[in-house]
C-alpha positions in Angstrom: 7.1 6.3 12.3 7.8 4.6 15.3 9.7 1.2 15.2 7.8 -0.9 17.2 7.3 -4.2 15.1 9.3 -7.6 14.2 10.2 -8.3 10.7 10.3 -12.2 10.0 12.4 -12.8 6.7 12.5 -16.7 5.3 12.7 -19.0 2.4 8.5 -19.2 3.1 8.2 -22.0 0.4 11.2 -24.5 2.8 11.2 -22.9 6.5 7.5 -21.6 6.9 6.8 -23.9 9.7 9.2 -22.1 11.9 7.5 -18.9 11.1 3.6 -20.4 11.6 5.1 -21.6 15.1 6.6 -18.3 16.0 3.1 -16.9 14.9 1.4 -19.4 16.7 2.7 -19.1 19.8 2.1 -15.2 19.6 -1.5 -15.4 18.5 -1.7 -18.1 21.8 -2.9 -17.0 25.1 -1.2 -19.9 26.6 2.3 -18.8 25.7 3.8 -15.3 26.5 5.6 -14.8 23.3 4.3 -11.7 21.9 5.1 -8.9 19.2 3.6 -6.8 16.7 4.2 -8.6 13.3 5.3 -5.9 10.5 3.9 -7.9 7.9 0.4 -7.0 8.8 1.4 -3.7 7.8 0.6 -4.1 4.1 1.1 -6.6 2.0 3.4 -7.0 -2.4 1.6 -9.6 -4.1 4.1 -12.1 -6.0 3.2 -10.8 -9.2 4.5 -6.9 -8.5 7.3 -6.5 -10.1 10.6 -7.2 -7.6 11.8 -3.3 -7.3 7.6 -2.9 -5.6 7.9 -5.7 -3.8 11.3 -4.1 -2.4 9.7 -0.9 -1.4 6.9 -2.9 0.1 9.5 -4.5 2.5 11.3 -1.7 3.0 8.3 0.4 4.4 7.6 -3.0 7.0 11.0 -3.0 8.2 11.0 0.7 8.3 8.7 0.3 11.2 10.2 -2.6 12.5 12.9 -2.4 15.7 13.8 -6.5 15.3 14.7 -8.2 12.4 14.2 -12.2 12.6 15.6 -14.5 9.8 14.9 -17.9 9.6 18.0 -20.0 8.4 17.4 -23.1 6.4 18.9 -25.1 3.9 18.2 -22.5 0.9 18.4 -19.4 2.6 22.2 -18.3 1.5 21.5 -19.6 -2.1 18.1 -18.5 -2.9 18.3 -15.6 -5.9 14.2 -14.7 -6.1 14.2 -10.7 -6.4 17.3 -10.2 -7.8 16.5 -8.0 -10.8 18.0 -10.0 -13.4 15.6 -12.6 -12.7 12.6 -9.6 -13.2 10.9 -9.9 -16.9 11.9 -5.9 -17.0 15.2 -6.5 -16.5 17.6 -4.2 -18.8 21.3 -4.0 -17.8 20.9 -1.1 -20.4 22.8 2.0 -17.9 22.4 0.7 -14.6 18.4 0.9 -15.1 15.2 -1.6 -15.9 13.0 -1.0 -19.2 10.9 0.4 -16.1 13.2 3.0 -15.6 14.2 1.7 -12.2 17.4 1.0 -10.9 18.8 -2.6 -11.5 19.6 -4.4 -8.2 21.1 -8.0 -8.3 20.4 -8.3 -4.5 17.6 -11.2 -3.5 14.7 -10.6 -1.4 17.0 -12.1 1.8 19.7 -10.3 0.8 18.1 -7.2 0.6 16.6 -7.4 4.2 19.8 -8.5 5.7 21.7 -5.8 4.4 18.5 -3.5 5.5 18.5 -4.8 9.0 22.0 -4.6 9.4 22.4 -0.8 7.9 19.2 0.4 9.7 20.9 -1.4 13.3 17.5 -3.4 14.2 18.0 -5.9 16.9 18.9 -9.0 14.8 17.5 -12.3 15.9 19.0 -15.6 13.6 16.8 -18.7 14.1 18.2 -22.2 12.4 15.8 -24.3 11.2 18.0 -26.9 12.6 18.7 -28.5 16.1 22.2 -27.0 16.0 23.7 -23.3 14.7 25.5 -23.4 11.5 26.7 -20.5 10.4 28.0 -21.6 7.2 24.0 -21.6 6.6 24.0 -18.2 6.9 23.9 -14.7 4.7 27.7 -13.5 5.0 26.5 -10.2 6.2 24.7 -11.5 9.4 27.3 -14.3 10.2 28.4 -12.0 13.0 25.8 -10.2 14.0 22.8 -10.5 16.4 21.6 -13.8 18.7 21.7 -17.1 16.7 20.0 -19.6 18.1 18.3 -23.1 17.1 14.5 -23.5 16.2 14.1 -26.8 18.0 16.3 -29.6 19.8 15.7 -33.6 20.1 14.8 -35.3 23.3 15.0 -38.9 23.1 14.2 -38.8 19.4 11.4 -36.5 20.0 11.6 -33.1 18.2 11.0 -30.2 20.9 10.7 -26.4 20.3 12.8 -24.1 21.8 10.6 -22.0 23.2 12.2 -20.2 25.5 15.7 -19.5 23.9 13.4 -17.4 21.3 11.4 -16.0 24.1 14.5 -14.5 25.5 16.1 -13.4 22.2 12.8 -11.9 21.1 12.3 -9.7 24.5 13.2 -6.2 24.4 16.4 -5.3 26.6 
């Protein structure tokens, strides 16, 4: 499979308006802002049990050549997929009572790690008006473009736009 798509990974219940604006502006035939969003690929429903939900996002970002997070307050702390959060979860050998291999890693985690191992272009957006690294998953501290999602201008809060633009492009 060709990679050809952009993963967005976030805390979607705290930093979802960064992602509807990236979307926005790439559904918009006013703004030039375009990629193929791996998420329409298919879809885990939040009942699947964590380890399908991981293969699920594992098959989007296998097709994906740029990995966006979206940094905000929670990101670094949230633990949702870690298996010992999963009602299967067994620490009985290594292995769940569904027979699959137990893996503490959350859902971010997991696609940091992914992104990082699999060398996408890496693409950090803060929900913030500033970069704070501190904010961020250890493992992507270093790596890719971080930029901020918006700045203030006399009080009034203004997109970034281009900044992402530019970090989104392909080289």
């Amino acid at each position: 499979m060709y990679r050809t798509r952009t993963y967005i990974a976030a805390d979607w219940d705290e930093d979802k308006e960064v992602v509807d604006k990236l979307r926005q502006w790439n559904d918009s035939d006013y703004w030039s802002l375009s990629f193929t969003d791996a998420h329409d690929l298919t879809q885990a429903r939040d009942t699947s049990d964590y380890c399908n939900i991981k293969r699920s996002l594992a098959e989007r970002m296998n097709a994906s050549k740029t990995f966006v997070l979206i940094v905000g307050a929670k990101t670094k702390i949230i633990r949702k997929g870690g298996c010992q959060y999963c009602d299967d979860y067994s620490s009985y050998y290594g292995k769940c009572n569904k027979n699959h291999y137990v893996d503490y890693r959350s859902y971010i985690e997991y696609e940091c790690e992914k992104a990082k191992n699999d060398d996408l272009k890496i693409v950090v957006i803060y929900n913030y008006a500033n970069v704070d690294k501190s904010k961020c998953p250890d493992v992507l501290k270093n790596e890719g473009t971080h930029i901020p999602a918006f700045y203030y201008d006399n009080g009034i809060k203004k997109w970034c736009y281009y900044s992402i633009k530019e970090a989104l492009q392909d080289d």
